[in-house]
N, C-alpha and C positions, 0 to 999 in steps of 0.2 A: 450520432455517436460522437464521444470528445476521448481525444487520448492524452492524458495526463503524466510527467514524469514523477515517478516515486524513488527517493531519494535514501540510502543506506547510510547510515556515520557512524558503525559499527562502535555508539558508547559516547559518541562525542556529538549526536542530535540538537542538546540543549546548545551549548555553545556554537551549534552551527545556526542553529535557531537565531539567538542572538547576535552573530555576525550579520546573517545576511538584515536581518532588521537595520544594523547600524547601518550598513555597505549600500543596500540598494532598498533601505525605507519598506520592506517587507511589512507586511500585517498576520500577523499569528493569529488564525483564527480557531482552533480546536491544537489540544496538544493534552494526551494520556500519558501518565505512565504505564507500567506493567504491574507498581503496586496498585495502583487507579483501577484496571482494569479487568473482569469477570475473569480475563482469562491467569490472573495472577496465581490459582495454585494451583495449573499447570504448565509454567516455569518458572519453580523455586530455582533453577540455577541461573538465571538473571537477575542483575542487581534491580532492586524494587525500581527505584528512582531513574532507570533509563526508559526512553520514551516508546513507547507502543504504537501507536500511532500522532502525527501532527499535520497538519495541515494550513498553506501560508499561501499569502498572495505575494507578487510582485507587478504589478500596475495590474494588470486583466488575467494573469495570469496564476491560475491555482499550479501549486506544488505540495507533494506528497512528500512524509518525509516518517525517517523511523529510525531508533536503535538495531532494528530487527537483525535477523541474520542477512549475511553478504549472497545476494542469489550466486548459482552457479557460476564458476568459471571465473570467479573474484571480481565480476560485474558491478559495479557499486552504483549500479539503478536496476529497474525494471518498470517496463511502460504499464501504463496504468490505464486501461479502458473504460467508460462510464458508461451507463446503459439505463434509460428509463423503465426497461422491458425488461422481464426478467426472462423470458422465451429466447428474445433476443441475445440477451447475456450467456444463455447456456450454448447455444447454436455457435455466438462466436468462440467460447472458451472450447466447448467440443471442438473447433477446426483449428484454431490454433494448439492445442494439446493433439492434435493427430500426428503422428510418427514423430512426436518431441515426448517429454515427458514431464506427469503433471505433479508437483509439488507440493499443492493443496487443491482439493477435490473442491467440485464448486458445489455449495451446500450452503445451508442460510446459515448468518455468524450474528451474533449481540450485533453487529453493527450497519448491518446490510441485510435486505432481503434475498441476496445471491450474490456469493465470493467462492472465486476461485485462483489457484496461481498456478501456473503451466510455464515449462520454457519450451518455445516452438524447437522445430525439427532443426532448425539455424542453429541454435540457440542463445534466440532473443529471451530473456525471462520476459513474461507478461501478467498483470494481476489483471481481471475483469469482476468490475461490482453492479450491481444493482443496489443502489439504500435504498432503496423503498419503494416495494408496488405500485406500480402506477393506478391511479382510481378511476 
């Protein structure tokens, strides 16, 4: 298991994007919009051109990042679980979504073979993914 931070900039992604490249030599390695992406005509009320999903290094380290909405409680992260196993993936999403509540059902999405996003009983938000089946 790797726990990953994923990062909200409620509009201001790209430009955060671009900071941290300058500031701390980041490497942008995936970065969608919302017009980019399958899921774009179900949020016509999001500007096309803010970011859907991105995805950056800074030395060894992967960081998640997005336009998206601000999880609960004006949190502007939520931990990001990775998972080779999708068995695995649903088991941890199921115990952390127990007596929390879950915000997207974990279900296979265009970009993963198993995503889901829960905020635990704390309320820690959490996203847990699987991209792709293990073989």
């Amino acid at each position: 298991m790797q726990v990953t931070s994923y990062i909200f900039f409620n509009g201001k992604c790209a430009e955060a994007l671009a900071f941290y490249e300058k500031v701390l030599g980041a490497k942008v390695e995936a970065k969608m919009t919302y017009g980019e992406s399958p899921a774009a005509a179900h949020t016509s009320n999001v500007p096309r051109d803010n970011i859907i999903h991105a995805r950056f290094k800074v030395g060894n380290s992967t960081i998640l990042a997005s336009d998206g909405e601000t999880p609960p409680a004006a949190a502007r992260f939520a931990l990001c679980i990775h998972s080779d196993k999708a068995a695995e993936a649903e088991r941890v999403f199921r115990d952390l979504a127990e007596g929390g509540q879950v915000r997207m059902k974990m279900d296979k999405t265009f970009f993963a073979a198993r995503f889901g996003m829960a905020t635990d009983k704390f309320g820690i938000p959490w996203m847990v993914i699987c991209e792709k089946e293990a073989a």
